[in-house]
Structures are given as structure tokens and as C-alpha cells.
N, C-alpha and C positions, 0 to 999 in steps of 0.2 A: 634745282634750287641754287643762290648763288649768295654770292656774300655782299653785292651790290643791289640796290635797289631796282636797278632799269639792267634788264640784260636782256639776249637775244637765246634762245635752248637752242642747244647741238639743234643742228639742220636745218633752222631758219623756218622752220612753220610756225612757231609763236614767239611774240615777243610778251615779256611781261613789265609794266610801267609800276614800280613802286614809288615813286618819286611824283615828277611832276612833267607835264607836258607841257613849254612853253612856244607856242608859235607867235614867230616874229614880224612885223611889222611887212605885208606883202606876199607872209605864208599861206598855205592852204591847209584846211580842212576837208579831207576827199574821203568818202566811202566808195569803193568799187568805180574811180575814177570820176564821183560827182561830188564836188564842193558843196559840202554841207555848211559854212561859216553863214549864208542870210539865213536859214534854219534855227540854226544855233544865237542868233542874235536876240530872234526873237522868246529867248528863255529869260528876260531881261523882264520883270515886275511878273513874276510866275505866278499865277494863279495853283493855288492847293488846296486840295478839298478831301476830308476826312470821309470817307463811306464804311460802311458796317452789314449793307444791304437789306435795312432797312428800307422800309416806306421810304421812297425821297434818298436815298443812300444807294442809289444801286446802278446808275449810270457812271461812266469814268469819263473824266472832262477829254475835251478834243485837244485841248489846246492847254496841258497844264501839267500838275504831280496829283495821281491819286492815288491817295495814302487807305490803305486796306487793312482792317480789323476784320480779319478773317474768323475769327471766335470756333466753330468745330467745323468750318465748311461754308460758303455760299456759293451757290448753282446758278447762280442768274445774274451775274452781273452783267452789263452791255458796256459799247463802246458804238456811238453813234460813227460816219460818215468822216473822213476829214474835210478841211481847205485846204487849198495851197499854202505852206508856208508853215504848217500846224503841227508841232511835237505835244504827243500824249507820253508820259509817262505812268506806269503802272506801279506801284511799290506793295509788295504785305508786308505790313509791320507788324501784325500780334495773326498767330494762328496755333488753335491748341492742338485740330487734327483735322481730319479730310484735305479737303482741298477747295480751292476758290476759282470758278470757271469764269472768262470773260470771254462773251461771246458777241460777235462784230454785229450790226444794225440789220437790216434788211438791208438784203444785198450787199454787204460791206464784208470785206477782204481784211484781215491784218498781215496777210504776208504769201503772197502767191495765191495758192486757192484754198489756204485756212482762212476758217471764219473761228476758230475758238481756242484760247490760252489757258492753260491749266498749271494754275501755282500752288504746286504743293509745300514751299517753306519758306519760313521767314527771311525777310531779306532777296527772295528774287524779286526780279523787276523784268522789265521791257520796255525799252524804249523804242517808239512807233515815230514814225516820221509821213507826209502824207507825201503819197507817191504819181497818183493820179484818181479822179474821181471815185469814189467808193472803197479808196485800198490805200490802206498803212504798207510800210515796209518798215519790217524789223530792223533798225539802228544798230541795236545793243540787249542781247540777253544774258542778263545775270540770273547765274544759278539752276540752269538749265529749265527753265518753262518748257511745257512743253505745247506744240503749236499743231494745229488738226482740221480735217476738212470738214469734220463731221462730229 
């Protein structure tokens, strides 16, 4: 812990951003050496959609924020296919206990050879990015999801 905002911990395996990231004019945005900035652009008029997994609530967008009312648990939720260019974001915003599974389409990948995310508390998230036909890659996991072949 530090008394600034942005610091780097003894050893240099994690930095922590309290503050703010500003990248300048010719900067890059890289994960593991791949500019993510056209990715990223297109989060620009974000589509957000509330599910609860209900009838009709129970797909998470390809291309958007889906916001999760988790209530004691839902088992079923999906996550169709990406395109190129397509960030899914996954949020749970109310969960009173269990846990809430998102499980990839037919044939669909979220991250190596998991097909299923399991959110057990409020506030984790995932952010997917489309990596090539049928398969997400993990961006960004908040609050440790946890991610499975099976």
C-alpha cells in the first residue's frame, strides 16, 4: 500500500492505477503486445442491457455492458459467438447468494478452452474481447471470476 495513488509494489509484478491513465496523442493501448485502442473505440454509444435471467434476460450482449441481477443464483446464462472488433462486458450488480454462471454458445470459447464464468459477487466483472472466430479473450477480470472448461 502506498500514500500515492499510481505506484509500482516492491518487485515490479504489479502496478496499481488509482488515479488516472492518460494516453497521449500517438500512444498505445497493448495487451500482451496487441493494440487494443480500435477495440476500445468502439465502446463509443455502448449498448447496456439489464438481465435477471428471466425469459428473454438471459443472453449477455456480444458487443456491449450486461448488467446482472443475480437474485440467489442463475445457471444459464450464455454468451453467444463474437465479431471482430466486439467487447462484451459482463457486470453483477445485485446478488443475494449462489452464484451466476455464463456459459459460451455452441462451440464458443471465452478464453483458451473455457466455455464457462462463474460470478460469485457483486461487483465482478469480465471484460471479453473477440479474439478469433468463436472465442473471447479475457481483457480484464475483476474480482476474480472464475473461468472453466467444463
Amino acid at each position: 500500500m502506498s500514500n500515492v495513488p499510481n505506484y509500482t509494489e516492491q518487485g515490479g509484478a504489479k502496478t496499481v492505477i488509482g488515479g488516472e491513465i492518460d494516453i497521449a496523442s500517438g500512444g498505445k493501448f497493448s495487451l500482451a503486445g496487441v493494440d487494443k485502442a480500435a477495440i476500445l473505440a468502439k465502446l463509443t454509444g455502448l449498448t447496456v442491457a439489464a438481465l435477471d435471467g428471466t425469459t428473454g434476460k438471459k443472453a449477455c450482449l456480444t458487443n456491449g455492458l450486461s448488467v446482472i441481477t443475480g437474485g440467489t443464483g442463475i445457471a444459464d446464462m450464455s454468451l453467444a459467438a463474437p465479431s471482430p472488433g466486439e467487447v462484451a462486458i459482463i457486470r453483477i450488480d445485485t446478488l443475494t447468494s449462489g452464484s451466476v454462471v455464463v456459459t459460451g454458445g455452441t462451440n464458443v470459447k471465452l478464453s483458451g478452452l473455457n466455455i464457462k464464468a462463474t460470478f460469485d459477487a457483486v461487483g465482478e466483472a469480465l471484460v471479453l474481447v473477440y479474439k478469433a472466430t468463436n472465442t473471447w479473450e479475457v481483457a480484464l477480470n475483476i474480482g476474480g471470476v472464475v473461468l472453466a472448461a467444463s
